[in-house]
N, C-alpha and C positions, 0 to 999 in steps of 0.2 A: 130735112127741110130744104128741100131742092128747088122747090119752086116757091118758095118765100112764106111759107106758111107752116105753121106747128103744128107737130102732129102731136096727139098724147102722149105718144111713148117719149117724145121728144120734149117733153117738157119732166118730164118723169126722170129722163137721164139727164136734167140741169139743175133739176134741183136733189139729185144725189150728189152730184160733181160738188154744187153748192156746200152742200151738208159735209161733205168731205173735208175741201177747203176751211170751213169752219172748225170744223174737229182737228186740222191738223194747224187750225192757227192758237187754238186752245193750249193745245200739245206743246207748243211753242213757248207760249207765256209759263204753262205749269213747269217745263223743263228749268227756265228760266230762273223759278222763284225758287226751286230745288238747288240750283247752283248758287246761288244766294248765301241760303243757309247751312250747305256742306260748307261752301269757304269761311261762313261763319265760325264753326263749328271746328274746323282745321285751326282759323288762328285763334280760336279760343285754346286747342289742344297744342296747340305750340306756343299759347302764352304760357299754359299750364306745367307747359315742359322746361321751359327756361325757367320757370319759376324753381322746380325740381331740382334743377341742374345744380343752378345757384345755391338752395339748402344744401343740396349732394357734394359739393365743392366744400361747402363753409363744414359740410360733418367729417367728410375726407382731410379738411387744413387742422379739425379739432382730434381726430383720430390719430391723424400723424403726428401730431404734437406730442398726443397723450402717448403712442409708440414711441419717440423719439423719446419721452422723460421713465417711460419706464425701461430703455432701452440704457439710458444710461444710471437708472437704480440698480437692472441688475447687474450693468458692469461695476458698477459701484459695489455691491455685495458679492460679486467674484473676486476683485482685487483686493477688496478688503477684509473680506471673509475672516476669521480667527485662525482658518486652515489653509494654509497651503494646497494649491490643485496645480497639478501640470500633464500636460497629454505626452503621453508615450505613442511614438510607431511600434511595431513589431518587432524593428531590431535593439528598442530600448533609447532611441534620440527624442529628446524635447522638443515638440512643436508648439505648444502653447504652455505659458504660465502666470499666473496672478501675480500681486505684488508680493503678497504674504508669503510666497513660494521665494522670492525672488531675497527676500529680507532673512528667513528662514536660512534660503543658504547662502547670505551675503554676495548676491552676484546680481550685476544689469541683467536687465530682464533681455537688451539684444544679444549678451552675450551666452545669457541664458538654451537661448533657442537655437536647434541645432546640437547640443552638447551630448553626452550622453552622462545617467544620472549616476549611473556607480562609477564617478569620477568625482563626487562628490560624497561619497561615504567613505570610512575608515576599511582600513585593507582589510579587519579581520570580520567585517560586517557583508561584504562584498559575494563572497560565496552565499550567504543567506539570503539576499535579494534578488540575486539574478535565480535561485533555484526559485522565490517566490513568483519571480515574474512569471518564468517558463510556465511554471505549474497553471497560471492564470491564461495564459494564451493558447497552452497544451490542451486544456480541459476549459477552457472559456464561461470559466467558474473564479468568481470574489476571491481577494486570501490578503494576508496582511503578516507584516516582519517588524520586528523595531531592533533598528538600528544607531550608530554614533557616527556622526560627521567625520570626515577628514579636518584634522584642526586649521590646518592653514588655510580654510575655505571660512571658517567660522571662528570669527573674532569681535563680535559682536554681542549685546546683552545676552544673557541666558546661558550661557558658556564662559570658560576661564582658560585658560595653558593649564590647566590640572584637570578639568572637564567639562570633554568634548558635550558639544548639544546632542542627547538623545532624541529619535525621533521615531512615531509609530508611522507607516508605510499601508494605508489600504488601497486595496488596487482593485478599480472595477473593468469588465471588458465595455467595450461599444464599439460601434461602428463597423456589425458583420465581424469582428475580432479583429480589426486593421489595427484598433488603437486601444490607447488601457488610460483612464487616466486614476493617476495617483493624489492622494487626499495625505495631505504631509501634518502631523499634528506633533505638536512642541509639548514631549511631554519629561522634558528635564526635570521640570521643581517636583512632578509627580514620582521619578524616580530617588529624588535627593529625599524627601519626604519618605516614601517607601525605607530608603536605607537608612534612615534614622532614626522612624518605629523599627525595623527592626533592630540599630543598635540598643535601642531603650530596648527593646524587649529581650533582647538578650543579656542585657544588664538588670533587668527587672527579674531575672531566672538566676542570674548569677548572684543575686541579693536574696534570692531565696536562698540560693542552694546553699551559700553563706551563712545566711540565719541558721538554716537546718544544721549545720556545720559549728556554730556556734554552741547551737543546746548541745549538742553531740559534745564538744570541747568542755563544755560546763562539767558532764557527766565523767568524760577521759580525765578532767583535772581533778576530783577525788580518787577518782583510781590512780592515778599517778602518786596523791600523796599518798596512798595505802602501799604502792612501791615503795617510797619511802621509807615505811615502818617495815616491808619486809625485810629491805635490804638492812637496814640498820639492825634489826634484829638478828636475823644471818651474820651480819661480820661479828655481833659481839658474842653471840654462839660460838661462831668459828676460832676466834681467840683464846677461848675455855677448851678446846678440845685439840685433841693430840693430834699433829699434820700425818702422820699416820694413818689413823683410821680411817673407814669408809666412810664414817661421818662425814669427817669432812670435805673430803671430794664431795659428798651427797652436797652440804653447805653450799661447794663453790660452786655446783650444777643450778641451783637455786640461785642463786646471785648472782649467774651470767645469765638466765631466761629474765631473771626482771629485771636486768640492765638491759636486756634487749629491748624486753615490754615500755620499758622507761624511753628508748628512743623511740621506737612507734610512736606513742603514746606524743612524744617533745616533737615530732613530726607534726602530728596532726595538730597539735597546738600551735606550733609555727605560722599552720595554714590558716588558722581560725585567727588569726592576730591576738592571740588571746598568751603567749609566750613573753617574757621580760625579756627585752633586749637592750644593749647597750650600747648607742650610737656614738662614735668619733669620726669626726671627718678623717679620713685619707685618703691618699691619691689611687686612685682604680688600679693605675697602670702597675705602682707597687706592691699591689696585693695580686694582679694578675700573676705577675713576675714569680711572688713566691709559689704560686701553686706549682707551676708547670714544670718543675720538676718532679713533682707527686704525680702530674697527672701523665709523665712520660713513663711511670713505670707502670703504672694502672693499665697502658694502654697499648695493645697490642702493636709489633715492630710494623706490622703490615698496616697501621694507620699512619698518617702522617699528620702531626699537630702541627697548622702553623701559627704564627702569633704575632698580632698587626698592631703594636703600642699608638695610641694619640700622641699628634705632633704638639697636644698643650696639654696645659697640666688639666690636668680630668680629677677634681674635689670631690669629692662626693661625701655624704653621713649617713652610715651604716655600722651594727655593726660588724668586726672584721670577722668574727666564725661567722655570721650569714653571709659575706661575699662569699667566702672559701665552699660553702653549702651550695651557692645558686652555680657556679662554676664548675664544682665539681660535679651536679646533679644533669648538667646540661652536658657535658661533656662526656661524662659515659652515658647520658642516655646518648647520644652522635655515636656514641662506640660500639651501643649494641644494636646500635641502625645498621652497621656496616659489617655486618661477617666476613666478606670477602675482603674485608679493606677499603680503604677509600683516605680518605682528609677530611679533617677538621680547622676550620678558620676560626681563632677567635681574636676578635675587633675591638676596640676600645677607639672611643671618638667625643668631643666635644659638636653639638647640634642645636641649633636654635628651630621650635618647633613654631611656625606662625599661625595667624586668626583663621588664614583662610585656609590653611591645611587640615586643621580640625575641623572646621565647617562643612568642607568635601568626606570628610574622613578618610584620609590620608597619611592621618596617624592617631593612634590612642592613648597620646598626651597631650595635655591640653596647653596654650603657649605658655614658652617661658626657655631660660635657656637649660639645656640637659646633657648628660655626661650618658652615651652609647654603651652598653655592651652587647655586641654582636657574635654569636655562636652557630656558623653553617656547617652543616656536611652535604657528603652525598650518598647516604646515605638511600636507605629504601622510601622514604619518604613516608608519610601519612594519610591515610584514605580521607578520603572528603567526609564523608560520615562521622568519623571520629573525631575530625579536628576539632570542632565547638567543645568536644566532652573531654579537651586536654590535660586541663588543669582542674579537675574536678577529682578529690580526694577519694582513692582506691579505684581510679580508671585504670588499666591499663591493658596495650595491646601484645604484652610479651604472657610468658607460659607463666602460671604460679608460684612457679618455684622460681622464678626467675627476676621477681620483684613484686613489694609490696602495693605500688599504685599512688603512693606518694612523691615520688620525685618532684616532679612538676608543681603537684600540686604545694610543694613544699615551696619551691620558689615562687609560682603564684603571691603565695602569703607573705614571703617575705619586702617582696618588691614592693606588694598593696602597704605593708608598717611599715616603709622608707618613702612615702609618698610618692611613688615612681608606678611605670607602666610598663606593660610587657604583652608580644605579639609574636604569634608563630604564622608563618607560610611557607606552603607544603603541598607540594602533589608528588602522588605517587610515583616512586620510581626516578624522582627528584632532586631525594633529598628535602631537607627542611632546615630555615632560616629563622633561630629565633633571635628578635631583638627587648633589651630592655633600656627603659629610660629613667634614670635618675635625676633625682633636681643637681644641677650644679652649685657649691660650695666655692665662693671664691679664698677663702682661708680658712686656715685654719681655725678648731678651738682649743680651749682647756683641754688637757688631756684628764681620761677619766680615771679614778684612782681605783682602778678594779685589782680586789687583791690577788696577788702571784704567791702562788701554794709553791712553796720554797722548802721542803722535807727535811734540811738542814736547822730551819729554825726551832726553836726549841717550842715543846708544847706544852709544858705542865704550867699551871699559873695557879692564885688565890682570888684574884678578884671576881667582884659581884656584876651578876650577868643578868637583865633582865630578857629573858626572851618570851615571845610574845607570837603565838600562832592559832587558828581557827579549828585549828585539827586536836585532837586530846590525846592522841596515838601519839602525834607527832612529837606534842608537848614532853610527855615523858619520855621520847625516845632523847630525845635531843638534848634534853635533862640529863638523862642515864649520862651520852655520850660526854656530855662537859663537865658534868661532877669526878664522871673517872679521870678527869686529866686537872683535877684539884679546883673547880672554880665553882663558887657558893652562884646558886640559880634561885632567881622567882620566874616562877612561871603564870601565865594568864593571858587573857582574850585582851580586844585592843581597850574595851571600857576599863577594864579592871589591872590593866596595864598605867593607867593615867594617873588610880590611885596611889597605885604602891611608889611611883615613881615621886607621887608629892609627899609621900610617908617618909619616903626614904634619899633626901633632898641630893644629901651630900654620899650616899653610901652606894649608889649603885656608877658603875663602871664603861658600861656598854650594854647600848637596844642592839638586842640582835630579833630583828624580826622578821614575819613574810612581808611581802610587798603587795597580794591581791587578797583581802579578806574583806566578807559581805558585811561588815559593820564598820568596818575605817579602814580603807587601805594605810599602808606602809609608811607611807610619805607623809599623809595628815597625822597620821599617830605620830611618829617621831617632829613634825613641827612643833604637836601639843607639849609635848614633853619636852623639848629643847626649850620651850618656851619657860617651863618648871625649872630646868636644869640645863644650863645654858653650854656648860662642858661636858653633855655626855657624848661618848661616840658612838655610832651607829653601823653596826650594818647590817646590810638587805639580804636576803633570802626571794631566790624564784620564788614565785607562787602564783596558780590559776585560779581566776575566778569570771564569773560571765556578770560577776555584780560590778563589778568596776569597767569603766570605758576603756575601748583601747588604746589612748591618747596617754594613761596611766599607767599603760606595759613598757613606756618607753623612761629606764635610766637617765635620769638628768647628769651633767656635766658636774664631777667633785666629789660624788657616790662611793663608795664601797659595796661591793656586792659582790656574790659568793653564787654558783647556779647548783640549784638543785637536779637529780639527786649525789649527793656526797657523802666520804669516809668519815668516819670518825678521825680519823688523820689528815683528809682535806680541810674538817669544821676546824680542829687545833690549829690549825699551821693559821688557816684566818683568822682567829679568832687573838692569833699571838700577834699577827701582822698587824692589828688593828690598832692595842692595847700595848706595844714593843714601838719605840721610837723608829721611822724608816728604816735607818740604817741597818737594821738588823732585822729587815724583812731582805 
């Protein structure tokens, strides 16, 4: 439009230009309304996000909380734990440890760390730990030891100066094998417990084997009294017949086999407590004294006996042929420990045994004060195996011919009828240590009137003799023997003892009776009848029986008693000593 007028086309291109401008003033406002509601939209999403935050914060303050309380439960159930835990390095030093660890082996826990742990075990435990450790980091495989403290480290509950704290040792690997840790558990009371069913159970065998030992003894004490009737019968044979003959050597062959049978037989009775014995106090050391000139010819020059007396008077109640038994039975058995030679110790001591030594078992007497006899060699010693079966009646570790298996068990028996205890220890190649314990006796008593068979005194008499035995063999042997040396006999069981005794108020002289029979022992018969007859004299005769207890095998103080089996010349001489004023016993 040049010359001031519009052409078509030119109004065509103003109202496109128009339409443009409109379209891009739209553009304008819609852009507008768009940024409006993105920033809307932003601070909605960033109110929604602080909102986030803030829950996110308050779950992270309650998270951490709840981490922090169960962070210290389970320090709380590490230190506290019933077991000990501590970390091991490789070379075996303590880098961490609980409390329980630390109370375990009574030490600070700073001083703890750092240490190394077999410095806190007993020297002889030491070799068995460190070979468990290796083994567990060699092969990076579990393993476990049980070991006893070093005592100067543990002085604290659970332990004593007599015993160390026991303790099991499990070791696991971790940490690639850098580290091991050890799980410490306190199992003292479980091994005190342990060794105490086992002394009950091995007292609970020893009560058998007892029993067993006892029926056995029942049965050996009729056979003994049929010894008895042999021997008696034999000497009064042998009397009738001319020292000449072959006879009677035949006699005297017979009447040394059942004297021998007789001491067998007074052995095993011995052991069975089921023997009469007649206790008097005396001093150990004086009856040690007497033997050991016996037992220096017994024993060969290439042993050497030596002999260690108590510096106090050492009492004791026994009686004195069973000390000389347990003595001599311990002492050659030390002699034929020793072929080659060797010594012999024997010890005599006064020893107070206390509460807490029995309780550990420390010794197997129970408290009170006790008089020692102590017999070591050096004997070959004893195998492990065999020790428990030492004193068990016909044990033994020599050749056949070289002993019957009683010894021990002899002395066994005698120490259990003197209320006393006795303990062997022993490893091979050793030697072996036995000790026994007696009750101590601070004085003396009565002495017991046991009669002394004195061959000088005279044996024929007339007076009236009731004797009184279970046996019927017996009855008329013993009959036989007393009528031949002039003295008028009733004979009879202990009922029909009690009669004759009130028939014959003022006429009879002397009970000679046994002292174990299964209808009235010894002692009740003769109270019943002293009671009829207040001056008769009494005396006792051995005798076995499993009917009487064995609190009744033991001679009371004031007795008269004669041991079976005996001469026709042993009964006379007693039966004079009895019946004959002192003097002329």
């Amino acid at each position: 439009m040049t010359d001031g007028t519009f052409h078509t086309h030119d109004h065509s291109l103003l109202r496109c230009t128009d339409e443009k401008h409109l379209r891009n003033s739209e553009g304008i406002e819609s852009d507008y309304s768009s940024s409006r509601m993105e920033m809307r939209r932003i601070i909605h999403e960033l109110s929604v996000h602080q909102i986030e935050r803030v829950i996110q914060k308050d779950e992270l303050l309650l998270s951490r909380e709840k981490l922090e309380k169960s962070l210290e439960y389970f320090i709380e159930l590490y230190d506290f734990a019933s077991q000990g835990f501590l970390t091991l390095s490789s070379d075996g030093t303590i880098l961490e440890a609980n409390l329980t660890a630390t109370k375990l082996l009574d030490v600070e826990r700073s001083r703890l760390k750092g240490s190394r742990f077999e410095m806190f075990v007993a020297f002889e435990d030491i070799s068995v730990f460190n070979a468990m450790i290796d083994n567990v980091f060699s092969f990076r495989r579990s393993g476990f030891c049980e070991i006893s403290l070093y005592r100067d480290h543990v002085e604290s509950a659970g332990a004593t100066s007599l015993t160390p704290r026991i303790l099991r040792v499990d070791a696991l690997i971790r940490n690639d094998n850098q580290q091991c840790l050890l799980v410490l558990s306190d199992i003292t009371r479980q091994k005190q417990i342990e060794q105490e069913n086992a002394r009950l159970q091995d007292a609970l065998e020893n009560f058998r084997n007892m029993e067993m030992v006892g029926q056995l003894a029942g049965g050996m004490a009729h056979y003994n009294k049929m010894l008895d009737v042999i021997l008696g019968h034999a000497e009064s044979i042998r009397k009738e017949v001319d020292p000449a003959s072959s006879v009677r050597s035949n006699l005297e062959a017979i009447q040394k086999v059942a004297t021998r049978s007789a001491e067998i037989t007074g052995q095993l009775l011995d052991f069975a407590c089921k023997r009469v014995a007649i206790p008097k106090i005396i001093g150990l050391d004086g009856m040690a004294e007497g033997i050991i000139t016996m037992l220096r010819r017994l024993i060969d020059e290439s042993i050497t006996l030596v002999w260690v007396p108590a510096s106090r008077n050492a009492l004791i109640k026994i009686d004195p042929v069973q000390i000389d038994q347990i003595i001599l039975n311990l002492c050659l058995n030390s002699r034929d420990a020793m072929v080659a030679g060797g010594k012999i110790t024997m010890e005599t001591g006064r020893v107070t045994v206390t509460k807490e030594e029995c309780a550990h078992g420390h010794c197997c007497a129970a408290p009170g004060e006790y008089v020692k006899l102590v017999v070591t060699d050096d004997g070959c010693g004893i195998d492990t195996k065999d020790l428990p079966h030492i004193f068990e009646p016909f044990f033994t570790t020599k050749l056949a011919t070289d002993g019957n298996g009683l010894g021990l068990s002899t002395v066994y028996g005698i120490v259990k009828q003197s209320n006393g205890s006795i303990k062997c220890e022993s490893k091979p190649g050793h030697g072996a240590t036995f000790t026994l314990f007696f009750p101590h006796h601070r004085s003396s008593a009565a002495s017991i009137r046991t009669v002394q068979l004195n061959p000088s005194v005279a044996t024929q008499g007339e007076e009236t003799i009731l004797l009184v035995d279970d046996e019927s063999e017996v009855l008329e042997l013993l009959k036989e023997m007393l009528e031949h040396y002039g003295y008028n006999v009733y004979t009879a069981n202990p009922a029909r003892a009690i009669l004759i005794a009130e028939q014959h108020r003022g006429g009879i002289d002397l009970l000679l009776t046994d002292v174990m029979m299964p209808e009235m022992n010894g002692f009740e018969l003769a109270q019943r009848i002293k009671s009829v007859v207040p001056d008769i004299k009494v005396l006792f005769m051995s005798g076995y029986s499993t009917d009487v207890i064995s609190d009744d095998t033991i001679i009371q103080d004031g007795v008269n008693f004669i041991q079976k089996p005996f001469s026709f010349k042993a009964l006379s001489v007693a039966v004079r000593a009895i019946l004959n004023p002192v003097s002329e016993v």
